[in-house]
C-alpha positions in Angstrom: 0.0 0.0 0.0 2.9 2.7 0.9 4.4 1.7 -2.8 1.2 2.7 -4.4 0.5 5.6 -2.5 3.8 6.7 -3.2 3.2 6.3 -7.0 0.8 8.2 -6.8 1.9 11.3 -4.3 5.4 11.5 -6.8 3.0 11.4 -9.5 1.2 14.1 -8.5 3.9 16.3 -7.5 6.8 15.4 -9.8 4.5 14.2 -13.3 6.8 11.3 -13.0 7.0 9.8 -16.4 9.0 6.1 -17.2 9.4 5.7 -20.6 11.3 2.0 -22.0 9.5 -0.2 -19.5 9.7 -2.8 -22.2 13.3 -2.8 -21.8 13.1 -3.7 -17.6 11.2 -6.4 -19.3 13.8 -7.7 -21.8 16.8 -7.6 -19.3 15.9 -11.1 -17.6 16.6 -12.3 -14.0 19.9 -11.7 -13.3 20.2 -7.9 -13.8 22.8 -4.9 -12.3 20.8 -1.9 -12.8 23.4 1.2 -13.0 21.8 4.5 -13.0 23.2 8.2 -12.5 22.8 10.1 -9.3 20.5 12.8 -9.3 19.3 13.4 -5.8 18.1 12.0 -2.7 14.8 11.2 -4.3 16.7 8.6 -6.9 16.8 5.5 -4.6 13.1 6.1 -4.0 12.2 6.6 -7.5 13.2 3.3 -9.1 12.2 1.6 -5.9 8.9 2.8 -6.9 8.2 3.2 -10.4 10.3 0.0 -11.0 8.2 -3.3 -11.4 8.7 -6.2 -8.9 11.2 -6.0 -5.9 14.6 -5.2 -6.4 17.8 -4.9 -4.1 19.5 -1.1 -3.7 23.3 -1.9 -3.4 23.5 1.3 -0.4 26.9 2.5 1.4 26.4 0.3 4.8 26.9 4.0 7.0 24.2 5.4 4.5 21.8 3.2 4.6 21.8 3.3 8.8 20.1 7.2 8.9 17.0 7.1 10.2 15.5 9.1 7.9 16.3 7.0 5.1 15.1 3.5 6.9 11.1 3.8 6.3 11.9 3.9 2.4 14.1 1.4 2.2 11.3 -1.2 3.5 10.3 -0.5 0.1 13.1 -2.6 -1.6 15.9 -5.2 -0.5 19.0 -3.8 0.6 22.2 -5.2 -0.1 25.1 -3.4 2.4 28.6 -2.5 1.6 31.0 -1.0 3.0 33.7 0.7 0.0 36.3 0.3 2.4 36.4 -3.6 1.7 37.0 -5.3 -1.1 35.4 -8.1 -0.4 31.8 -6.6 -0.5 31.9 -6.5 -4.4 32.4 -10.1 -4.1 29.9 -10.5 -1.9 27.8 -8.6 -4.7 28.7 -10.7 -7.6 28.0 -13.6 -5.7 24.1 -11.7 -4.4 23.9 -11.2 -8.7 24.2 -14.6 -9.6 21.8 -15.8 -7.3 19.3 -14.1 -10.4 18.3 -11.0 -8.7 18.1 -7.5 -10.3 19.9 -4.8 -8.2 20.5 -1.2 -8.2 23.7 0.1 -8.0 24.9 4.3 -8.6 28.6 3.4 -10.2 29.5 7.5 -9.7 29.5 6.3 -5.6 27.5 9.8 -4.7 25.0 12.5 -5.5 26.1 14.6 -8.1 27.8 18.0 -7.2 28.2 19.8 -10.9 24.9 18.7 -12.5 26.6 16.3 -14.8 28.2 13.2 -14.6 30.6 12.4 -11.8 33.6 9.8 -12.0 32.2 6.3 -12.7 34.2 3.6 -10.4 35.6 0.8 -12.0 34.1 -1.8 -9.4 30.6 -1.4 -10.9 32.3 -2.7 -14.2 33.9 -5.8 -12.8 30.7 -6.7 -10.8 28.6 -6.7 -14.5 31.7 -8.8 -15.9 32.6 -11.0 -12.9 28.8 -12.0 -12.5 27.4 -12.3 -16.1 24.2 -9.7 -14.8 22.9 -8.0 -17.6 23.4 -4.3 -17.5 20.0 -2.3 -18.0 21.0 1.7 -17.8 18.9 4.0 -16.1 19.1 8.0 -16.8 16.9 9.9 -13.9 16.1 13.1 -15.1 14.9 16.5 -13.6 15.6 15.6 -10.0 18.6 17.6 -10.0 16.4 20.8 -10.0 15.1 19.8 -7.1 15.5 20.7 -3.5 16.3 17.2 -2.7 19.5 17.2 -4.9 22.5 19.1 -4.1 23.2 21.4 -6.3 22.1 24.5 -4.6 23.5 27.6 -5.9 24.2 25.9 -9.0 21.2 25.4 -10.7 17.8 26.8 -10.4 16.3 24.6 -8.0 12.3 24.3 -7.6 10.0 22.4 -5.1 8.4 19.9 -8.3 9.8 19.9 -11.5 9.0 17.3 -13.8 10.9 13.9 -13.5 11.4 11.6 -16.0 13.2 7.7 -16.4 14.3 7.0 -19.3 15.2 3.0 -19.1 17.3 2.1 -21.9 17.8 -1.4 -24.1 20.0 -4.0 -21.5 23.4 -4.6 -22.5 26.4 -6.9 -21.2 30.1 -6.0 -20.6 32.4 -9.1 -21.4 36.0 -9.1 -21.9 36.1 -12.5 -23.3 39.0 -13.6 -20.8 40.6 -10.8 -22.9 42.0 -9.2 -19.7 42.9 -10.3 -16.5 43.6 -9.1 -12.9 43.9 -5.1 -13.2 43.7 -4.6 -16.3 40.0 -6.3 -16.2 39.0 -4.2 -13.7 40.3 -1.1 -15.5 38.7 -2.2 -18.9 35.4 -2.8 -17.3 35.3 0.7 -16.2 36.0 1.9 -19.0 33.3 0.1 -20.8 31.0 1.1 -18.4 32.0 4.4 -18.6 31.3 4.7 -22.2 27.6 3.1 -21.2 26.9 5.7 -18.8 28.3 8.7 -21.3 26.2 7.0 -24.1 23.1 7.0 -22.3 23.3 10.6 -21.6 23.6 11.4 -24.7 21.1 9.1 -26.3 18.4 10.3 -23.7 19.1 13.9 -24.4 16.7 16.2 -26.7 18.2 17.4 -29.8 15.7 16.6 -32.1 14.4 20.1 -32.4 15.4 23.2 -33.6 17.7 26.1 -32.0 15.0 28.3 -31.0 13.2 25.6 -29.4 15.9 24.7 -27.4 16.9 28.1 -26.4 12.8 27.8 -25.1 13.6 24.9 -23.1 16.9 26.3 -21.5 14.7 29.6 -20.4 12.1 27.2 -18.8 15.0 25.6 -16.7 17.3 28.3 -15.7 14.4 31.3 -15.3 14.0 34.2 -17.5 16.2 36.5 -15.6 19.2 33.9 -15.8 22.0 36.2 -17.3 23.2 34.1 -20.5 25.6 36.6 -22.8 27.3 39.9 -22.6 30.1 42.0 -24.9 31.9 45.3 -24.6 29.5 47.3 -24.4 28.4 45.4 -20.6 24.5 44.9 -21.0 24.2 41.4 -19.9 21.5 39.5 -22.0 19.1 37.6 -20.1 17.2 34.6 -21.9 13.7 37.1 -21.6 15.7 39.8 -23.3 17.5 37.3 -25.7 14.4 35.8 -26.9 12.5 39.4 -26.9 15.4 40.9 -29.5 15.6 37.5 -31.4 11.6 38.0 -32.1 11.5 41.8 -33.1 14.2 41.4 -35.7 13.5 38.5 -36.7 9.9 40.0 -37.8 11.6 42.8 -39.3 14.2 40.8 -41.3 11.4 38.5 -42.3 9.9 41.4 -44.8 13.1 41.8 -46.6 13.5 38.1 -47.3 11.8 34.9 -48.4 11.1 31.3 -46.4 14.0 29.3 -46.8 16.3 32.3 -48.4 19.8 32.1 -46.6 20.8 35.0 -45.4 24.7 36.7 -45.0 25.6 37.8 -41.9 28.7 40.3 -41.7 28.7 41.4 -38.1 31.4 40.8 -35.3 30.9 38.7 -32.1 28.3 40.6 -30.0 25.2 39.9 -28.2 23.4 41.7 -31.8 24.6 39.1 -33.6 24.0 36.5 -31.7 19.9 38.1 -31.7 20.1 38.3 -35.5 21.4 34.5 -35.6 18.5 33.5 -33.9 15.8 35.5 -35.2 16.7 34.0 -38.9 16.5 30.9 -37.4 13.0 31.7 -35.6 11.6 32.7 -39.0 13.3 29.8 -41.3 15.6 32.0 -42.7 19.3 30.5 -42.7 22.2 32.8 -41.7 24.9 32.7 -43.7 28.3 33.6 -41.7 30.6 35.7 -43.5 34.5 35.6 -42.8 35.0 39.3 -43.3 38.7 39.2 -43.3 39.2 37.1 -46.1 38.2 40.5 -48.3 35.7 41.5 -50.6 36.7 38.9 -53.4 36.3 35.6 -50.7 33.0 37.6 -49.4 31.7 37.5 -53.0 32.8 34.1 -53.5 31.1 33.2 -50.6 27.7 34.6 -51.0 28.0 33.0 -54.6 28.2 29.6 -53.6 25.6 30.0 -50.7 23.0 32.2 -53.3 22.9 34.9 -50.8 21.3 37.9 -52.3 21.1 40.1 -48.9 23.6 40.5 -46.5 23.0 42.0 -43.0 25.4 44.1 -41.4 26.2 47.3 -39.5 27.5 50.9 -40.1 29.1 51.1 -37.1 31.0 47.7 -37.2 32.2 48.7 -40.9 33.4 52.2 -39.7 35.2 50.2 -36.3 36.8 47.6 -38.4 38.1 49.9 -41.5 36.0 47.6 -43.6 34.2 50.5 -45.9 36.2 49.6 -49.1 35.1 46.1 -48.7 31.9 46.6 -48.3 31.3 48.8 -51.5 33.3 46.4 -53.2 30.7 43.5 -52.0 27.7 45.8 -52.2 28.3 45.2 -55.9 26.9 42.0 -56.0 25.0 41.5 -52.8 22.4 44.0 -51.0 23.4 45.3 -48.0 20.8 45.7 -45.2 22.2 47.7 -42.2 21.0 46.9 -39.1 20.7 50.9 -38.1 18.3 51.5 -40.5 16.2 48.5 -39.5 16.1 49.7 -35.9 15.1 53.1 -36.8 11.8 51.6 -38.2 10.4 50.3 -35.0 8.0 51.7 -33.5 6.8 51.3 -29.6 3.9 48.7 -30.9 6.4 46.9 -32.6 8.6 46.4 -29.3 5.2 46.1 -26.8 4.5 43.3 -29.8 7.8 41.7 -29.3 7.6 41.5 -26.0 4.4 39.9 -25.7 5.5 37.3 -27.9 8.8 36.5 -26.1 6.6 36.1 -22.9 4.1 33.8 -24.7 6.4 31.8 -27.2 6.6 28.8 -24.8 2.6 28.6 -26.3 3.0 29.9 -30.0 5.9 28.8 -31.4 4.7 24.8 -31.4 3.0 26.1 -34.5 6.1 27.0 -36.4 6.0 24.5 -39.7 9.9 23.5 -40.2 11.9 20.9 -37.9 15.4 19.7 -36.4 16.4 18.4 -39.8 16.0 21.9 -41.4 19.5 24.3 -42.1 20.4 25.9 -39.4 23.5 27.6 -40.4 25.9 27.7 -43.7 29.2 28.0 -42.7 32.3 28.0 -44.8 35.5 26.3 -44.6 39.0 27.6 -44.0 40.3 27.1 -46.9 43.4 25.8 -45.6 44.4 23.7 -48.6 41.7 24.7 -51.6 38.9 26.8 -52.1 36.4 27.5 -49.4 33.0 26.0 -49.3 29.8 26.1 -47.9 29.4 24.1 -44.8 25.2 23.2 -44.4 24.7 22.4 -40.7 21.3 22.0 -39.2 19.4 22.1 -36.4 19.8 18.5 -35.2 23.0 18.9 -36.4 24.1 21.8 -33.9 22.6 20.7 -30.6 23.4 16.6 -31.1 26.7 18.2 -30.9 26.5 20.3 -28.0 25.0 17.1 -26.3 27.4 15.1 -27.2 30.2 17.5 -26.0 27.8 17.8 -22.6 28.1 14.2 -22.2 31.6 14.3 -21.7 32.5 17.6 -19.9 30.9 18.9 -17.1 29.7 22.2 -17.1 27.2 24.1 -15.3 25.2 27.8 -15.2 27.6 29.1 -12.9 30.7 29.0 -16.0 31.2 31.9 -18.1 32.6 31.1 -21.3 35.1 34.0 -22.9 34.4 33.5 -26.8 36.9 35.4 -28.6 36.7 33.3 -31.9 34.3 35.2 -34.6 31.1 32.9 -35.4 32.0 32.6 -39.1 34.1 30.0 -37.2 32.5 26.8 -36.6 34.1 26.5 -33.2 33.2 29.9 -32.2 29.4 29.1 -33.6 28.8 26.0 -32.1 30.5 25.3 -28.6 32.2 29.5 -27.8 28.6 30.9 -28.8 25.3 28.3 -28.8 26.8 25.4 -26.0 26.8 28.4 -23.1 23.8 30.2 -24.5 21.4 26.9 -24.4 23.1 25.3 -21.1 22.7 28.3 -19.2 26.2 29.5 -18.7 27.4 33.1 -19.7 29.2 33.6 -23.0 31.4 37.3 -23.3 31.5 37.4 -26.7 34.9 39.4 -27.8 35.2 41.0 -31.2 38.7 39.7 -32.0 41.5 36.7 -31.3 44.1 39.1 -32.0 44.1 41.4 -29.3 46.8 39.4 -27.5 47.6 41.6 -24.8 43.5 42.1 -24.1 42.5 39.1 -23.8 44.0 37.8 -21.0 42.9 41.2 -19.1 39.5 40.6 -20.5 39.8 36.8 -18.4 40.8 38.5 -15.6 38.0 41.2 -15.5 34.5 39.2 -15.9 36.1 36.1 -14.3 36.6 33.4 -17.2 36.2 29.6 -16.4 36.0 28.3 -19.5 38.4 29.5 -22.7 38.3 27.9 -26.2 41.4 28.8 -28.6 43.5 27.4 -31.5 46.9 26.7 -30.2 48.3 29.9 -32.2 46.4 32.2 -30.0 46.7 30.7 -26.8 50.4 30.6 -27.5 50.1 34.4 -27.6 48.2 34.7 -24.7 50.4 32.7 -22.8 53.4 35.4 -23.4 51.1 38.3 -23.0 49.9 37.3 -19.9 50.1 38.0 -16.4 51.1 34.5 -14.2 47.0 35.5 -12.8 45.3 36.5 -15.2 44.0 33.3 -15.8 43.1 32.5 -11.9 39.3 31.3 -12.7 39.7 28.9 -15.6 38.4 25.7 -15.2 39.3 25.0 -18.4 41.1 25.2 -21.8 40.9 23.6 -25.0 42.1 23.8 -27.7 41.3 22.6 -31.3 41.3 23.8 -34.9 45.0 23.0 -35.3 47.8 20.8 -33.7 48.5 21.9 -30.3 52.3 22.5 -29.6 54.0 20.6 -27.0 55.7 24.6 -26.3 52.3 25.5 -26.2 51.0 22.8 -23.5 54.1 23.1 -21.2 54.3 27.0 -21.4 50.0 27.0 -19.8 51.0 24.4 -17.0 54.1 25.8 -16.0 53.0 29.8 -15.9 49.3 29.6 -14.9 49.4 25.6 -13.5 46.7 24.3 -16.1 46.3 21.4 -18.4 45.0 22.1 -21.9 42.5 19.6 -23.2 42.9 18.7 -26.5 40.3 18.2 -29.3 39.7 17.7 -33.2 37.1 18.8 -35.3 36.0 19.9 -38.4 32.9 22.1 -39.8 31.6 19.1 -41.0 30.9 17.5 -37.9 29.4 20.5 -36.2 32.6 20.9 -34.9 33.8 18.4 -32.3 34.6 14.7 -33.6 36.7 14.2 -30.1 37.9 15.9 -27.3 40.1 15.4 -24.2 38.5 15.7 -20.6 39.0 16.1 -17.0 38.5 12.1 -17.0 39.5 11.1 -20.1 43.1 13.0 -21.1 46.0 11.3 -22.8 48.7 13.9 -23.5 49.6 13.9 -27.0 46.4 12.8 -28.5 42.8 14.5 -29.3 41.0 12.3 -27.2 38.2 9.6 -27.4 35.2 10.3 -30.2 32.3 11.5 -29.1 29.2 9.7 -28.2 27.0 8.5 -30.8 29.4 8.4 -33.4 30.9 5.4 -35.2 34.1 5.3 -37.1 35.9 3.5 -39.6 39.7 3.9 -40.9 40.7 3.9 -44.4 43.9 1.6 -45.0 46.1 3.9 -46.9 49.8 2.7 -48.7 52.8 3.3 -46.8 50.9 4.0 -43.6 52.1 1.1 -41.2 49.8 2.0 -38.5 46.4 3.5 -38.6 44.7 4.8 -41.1 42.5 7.8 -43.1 39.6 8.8 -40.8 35.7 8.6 -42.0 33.2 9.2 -39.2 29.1 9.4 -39.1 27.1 10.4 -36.8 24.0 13.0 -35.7 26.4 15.7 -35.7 27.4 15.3 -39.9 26.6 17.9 -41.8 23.7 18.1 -44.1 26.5 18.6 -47.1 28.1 20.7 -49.1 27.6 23.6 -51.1 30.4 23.8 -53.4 31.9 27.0 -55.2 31.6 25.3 -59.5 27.8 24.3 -58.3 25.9 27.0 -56.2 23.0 26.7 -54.2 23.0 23.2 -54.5 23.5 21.0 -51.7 25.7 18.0 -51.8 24.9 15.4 -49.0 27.9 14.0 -47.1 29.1 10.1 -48.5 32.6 8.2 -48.7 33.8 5.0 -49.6 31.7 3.5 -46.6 28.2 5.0 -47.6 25.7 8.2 -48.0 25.9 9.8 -44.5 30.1 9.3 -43.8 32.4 11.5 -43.6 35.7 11.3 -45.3 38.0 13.9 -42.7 41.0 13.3 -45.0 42.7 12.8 -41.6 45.6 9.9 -41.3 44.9 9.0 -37.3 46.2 6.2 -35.3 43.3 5.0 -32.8 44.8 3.0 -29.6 43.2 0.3 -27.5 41.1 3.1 -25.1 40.0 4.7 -28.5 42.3 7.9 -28.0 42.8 9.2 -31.5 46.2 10.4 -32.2 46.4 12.8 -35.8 49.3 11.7 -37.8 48.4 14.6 -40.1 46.6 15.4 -43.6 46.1 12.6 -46.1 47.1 16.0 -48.6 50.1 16.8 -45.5 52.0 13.9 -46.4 54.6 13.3 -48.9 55.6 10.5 -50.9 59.6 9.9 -51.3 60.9 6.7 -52.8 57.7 5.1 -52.3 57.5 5.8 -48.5 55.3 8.0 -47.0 56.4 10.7 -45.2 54.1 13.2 -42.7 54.7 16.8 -43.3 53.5 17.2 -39.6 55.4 15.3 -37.9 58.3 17.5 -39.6 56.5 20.5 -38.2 56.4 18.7 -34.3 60.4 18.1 -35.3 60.9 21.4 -36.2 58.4 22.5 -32.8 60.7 20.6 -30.3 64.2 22.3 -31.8 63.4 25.7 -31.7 59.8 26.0 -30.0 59.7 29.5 -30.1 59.3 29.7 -33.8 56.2 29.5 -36.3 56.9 26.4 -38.7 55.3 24.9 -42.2 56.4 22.2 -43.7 55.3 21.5 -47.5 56.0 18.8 -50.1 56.9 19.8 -53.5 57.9 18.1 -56.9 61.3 16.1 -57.2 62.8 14.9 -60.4 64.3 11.3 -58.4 62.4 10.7 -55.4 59.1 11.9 -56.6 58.8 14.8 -53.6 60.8 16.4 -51.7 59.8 18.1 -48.0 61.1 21.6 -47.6 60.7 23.6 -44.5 59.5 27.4 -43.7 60.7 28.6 -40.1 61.2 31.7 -38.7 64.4 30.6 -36.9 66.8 32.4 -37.3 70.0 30.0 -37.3 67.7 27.1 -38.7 69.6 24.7 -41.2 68.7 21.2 -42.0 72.1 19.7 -40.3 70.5 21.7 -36.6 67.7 20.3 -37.0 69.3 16.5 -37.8 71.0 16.9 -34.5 68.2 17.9 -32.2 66.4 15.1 -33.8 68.7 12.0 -32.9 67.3 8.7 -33.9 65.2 10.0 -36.4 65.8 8.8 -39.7 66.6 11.6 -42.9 64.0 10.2 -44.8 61.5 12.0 -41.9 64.1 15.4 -42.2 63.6 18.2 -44.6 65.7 18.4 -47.9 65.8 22.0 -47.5 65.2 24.5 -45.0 64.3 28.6 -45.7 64.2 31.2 -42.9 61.2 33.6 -43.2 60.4 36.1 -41.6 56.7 35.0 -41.4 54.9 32.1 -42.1 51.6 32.6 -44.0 48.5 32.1 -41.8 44.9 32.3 -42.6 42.9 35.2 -40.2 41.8 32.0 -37.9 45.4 31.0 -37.0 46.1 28.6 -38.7 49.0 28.1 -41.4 48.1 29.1 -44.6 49.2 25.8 -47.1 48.5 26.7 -50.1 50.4 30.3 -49.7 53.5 28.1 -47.7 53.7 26.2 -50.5 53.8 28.9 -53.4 56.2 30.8 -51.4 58.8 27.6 -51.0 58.9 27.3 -54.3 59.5 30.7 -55.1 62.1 30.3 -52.5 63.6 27.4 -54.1 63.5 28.6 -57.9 65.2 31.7 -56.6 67.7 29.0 -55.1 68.7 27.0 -58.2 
């Protein structure tokens, strides 16, 4: 009777809502239920929303409070005490008896809102015992007063709870492993359980705006979610009011469907103009506006963007009124001034009404999660640019998937120097704050190297994204506290330097995570974290995604890197075909993603880059990495900007010659701070610069490297 009543109080209060019960029904008898850790409320959730009765595996001192002891008459308990081993044998033994028991692998109640370190024991009972796992996500407990979490989230007497029970699964290691290393694998299976059933009970199947609707229902209206120079913090009300009004008012100037250019800096504006296309099924096309009027041009070509929205002031404050004649040439140009000085006070009273009611209206809009989003275009690193199609699914799978591995709550702020033309700056410096409820300070420019570190200082920074160029330049710039607050760093876009990771822990004591990406894959394809780092590599791939490697000749080990996932593009829009969208598809299939990547994955799935399948060189057959002559060149003199580049040979097919801006560089100095390494792996030739080429995003510019070493060379013979 207590079980029923208590089904139907936590019904009442909490609209407890269990979806997968036909999964608890496929698991069988001899089942280790693992769920994550919510609250105080969890233990009495499954005991009652769960069918039949089922054991709670309880910390012995825990399970003694008296508080505790009337609800736990509800289920079995099964003791143990974590200071001795022998209760997880005394558990495996209890599982194979054919009983299904509850167990919390992270040990205790979450503390950050996200998941906690998962203990390998959990792992070894499942394997040891033969139980069948079932996985258990309890959601919305954590915003309740029961959890503990205060001051961290928004917490409320009775918000909505839901359990989602997901398909059983086993974890067997096939007498692969042994002693430790069992243990330790288990773990890490079970880790990779846990992470995937965050993800795969998470909601990205909408679009942005909805999303940006759900993260105002959980964090409150008032909850503080951007800001920029000119300091008028951005609320979600406020947010979603401005996102409306222009939106409305961009709507009249364009069509359903119509993408849309966007040449604006990073600012809370922009970010309101983003999402007010978006709201109105308009797509914005994101301009890289220091490429120049020509690459503009060549942009809006390939995306069939008529109308391009920008401001007088920003033009004026960047010194980019040449290139915007030059562009107004073939594109309109809609400035944002003259839009605002249209409205009138209905218009705002309108807006505002609408932001206060959307929750109710917007259910009406007719286009969905598998709509563009964005077009984005690509750096153009080694070829022409092109346009990136990313939609909504797209964006938030990834932010999920990146939220299911890093733990971040709305008490971050997020210091986004990197312009949103830039895929990294779009999708995790910009949108993963804005729709999880931490602050973004959106800065106009990467470049300010001095700034920047002041600007971490001033509105207290715990989170940092950067390409290793500029948070080399941050690092010199800075003072050793200006940095105090960051949780954390990473970096992606381009190899991170070994200089680069030493010079951050030694002068400000922290570890760079390391991650890889691409526009196509919304960006992230793996990342480094707190609990899973391995120095030297980009980390594990993120949930939800499967991989495959291409053997390629003359690469021993590893291979060229296709990937698929929720977080692949839509496709391409490509310069000799405009307007016309090319849907993503390798070797292995429509839907995969060739990255062009040569990566070696280990036995914990840590991806290691070995460098461009267009970075490599072939020289008497062999095949030679261009990068890894960069990392050579890196650990002789790291103070200096490298670029190595193959180019034509008339006996060994290629030859590798290398741009540094050292100034005693020489092929025989680099031989000798390179002992063991054979001179097939060295560079023929070796030209001092006085500046490598670089594209505006930091990274080295290839196809400019390689013109000028062959100048270089010509000018040579």
């Amino acid at each position: 009777m207590l079980k029923r009543f208590l089904h139907w109080l936590l019904t009442l209060l909490f609209r407890v809502k269990v979806n997968g019960l036909e999964n608890y029904r496929q698991a069988g008898d001899r089942v280790l239920i693992i769920a994550n850790h919510t609250s105080f409320l969890d233990p009495l959730l499954l005991g009652v929303f769960l069918p039949d009765d089922i054991t709670f595996a309880i910390n012995t001192q825990i399970s003694q409070r008296w508080w505790l002891k009337p609800f736990l008459r509800l289920s079995k308990v099964f003791p143990m005490d974590p200071t001795h081993p022998i209760s997880l044998k005394a558990l495996i033994h209890h599982l194979q008896s054919d009983t299904k028991t509850v167990i919390f692998p992270e040990g205790r109640i979450t503390v950050t809102g996200s998941m906690m370190k998962i203990y390998d024991g959990t792992g070894m009972v499942a394997d040891k015992s033969g139980a069948t796992l079932l996985p258990i996500r309890i959601d919305g407990a954590q915003y309740s007063h029961f959890s503990k979490l205060k001051n961290i989230v928004r917490l409320r007497w009775f918000p909505r709870i839901t359990i989602h029970i997901l398909p059983p699964t086993r974890i067997d290691t096939h007498g692969a492993f042994t002693g430790k290393a069992r243990r330790k694998h288990s773990g890490h299976v079970l880790a990779d359980i846990m992470t995937e059933m965050m993800f795969a009970t998470s909601h990205y199947r909408q679009t942005l705006f909805s999303a940006l609707l759900e993260a105002r229902r959980t964090h409150g209206g008032q909850h503080i979610v951007a800001e920029d120079l000119e300091r008028k913090p951005l609320s979600y009300d406020r947010l979603i009011t401005g996102s409306i009004i222009l939106g409305k008012l961009i709507k009249a100037l364009t069509s359903p469907g119509e993408t849309v250019g966007v040449l604006l800096p990073n600012s809370t504006k922009t970010l309101s103009v983003i999402l007010g296309l978006q709201l109105y099924g308009r797509i914005p096309g994101m301009l890289n506006y220091s490429i120049g009027s020509a690459g503009m041009a060549s942009a809006c070509n390939t995306g069939k963007i008529s109308i391009v929205l920008t401001s007088r002031k920003f033009i004026d404050m960047a010194h980019l009124g040449d290139e915007a004649a030059r562009l107004s040439e073939h594109v309109k140009l809609a400035y944002l001034e003259d839009l605002a000085a249209s409205l009138s006070p209905w218009d705002k009273l309108a807006g505002l009404i609408q932001a206060k009611t959307a929750d109710y209206w917007y259910k009406s809009h007719f286009y969905d999660s598998d709509d563009a989003a964005v077009t984005l275009f690509t750096s153009g690193s080694e070829g022409a640019p092109k346009g990136v199609v990313l939609s909504h699914a797209n964006v938030l799978a990834n932010l999920q998937q990146v939220k299911a591995r890093i733990d971040f709550n709305p008490t971050d702020v997020v210091l986004n120097f990197l312009p949103m033309f830039h895929s990294f700056g779009f999708t995790i410096g910009t949108l993963l704050p804005i729709m999880n409820g931490m602050t973004t300070f959106l800065y106009p420019s990467p470049l300010h190297y001095a700034i920047i570190p002041e600007m971490a200082y001033e509105v207290g920074a715990t989170i940092m994204f950067g390409t290793n160029t500029f948070l080399a330049a941050y690092a010199k710039k800075a003072h050793p506290y200006d940095f105090f607050s960051l949780r954390y760093v990473v970096a992606g876009a381009e190899k991170l330097q070994e200089s680069t990771r030493q010079m951050w822990l030694d002068k400000f004591g922290i570890r760079i995570l390391e991650g890889y990406g691409a526009t196509e894959t919304s960006p992230v394809t793996s990342v480094n974290t707190a609990m899973d780092y391995k120095a030297g590599t980009v980390g594990r791939i993120m949930p939800d995604m499967l991989y495959k490697l291409e053997p390629v000749p003359g690469i021993e080990h590893g291979g060229k890197l296709h990937v698929a996932g929720p977080n692949i593009m839509k496709g391409y829009l490509l310069p000799d075909n405009p307007g016309v969208l090319v849907p993503p598809c390798s070797l292995y299939g429509e839907g995969w993603y060739d990255t062009g990547d040569i990566v070696d994955i280990d036995d914990e799935g840590f991806i290691k880059i070995q460098g461009r399948s267009k970075r490599f060189a072939k020289i008497s057959g062999e095949m030679v990495s261009l990068t890894a002559v960069e990392q050579l060149a890196s650990a002789a003199w790291p103070e200096a900007h490298h670029a190595a580049v193959g180019l034509p040979e008339a006996k060994k097919g290629e030859q590798v010659i290398l741009l540094t801006t050292q100034r005693d560089a020489s092929p025989k100095h680099l031989a000798e701070a390179s002992p063991g390494v054979a001179s097939i792996n060295l560079p023929k030739k070796v030209f001092v610069v006085e500046k490598v080429p670089v594209l505006p995003t930091g990274k080295t510019d290839y196809i400019a490297a390689t013109q000028l070493a062959d100048s270089l060379l010509m000018a040579e013979n």
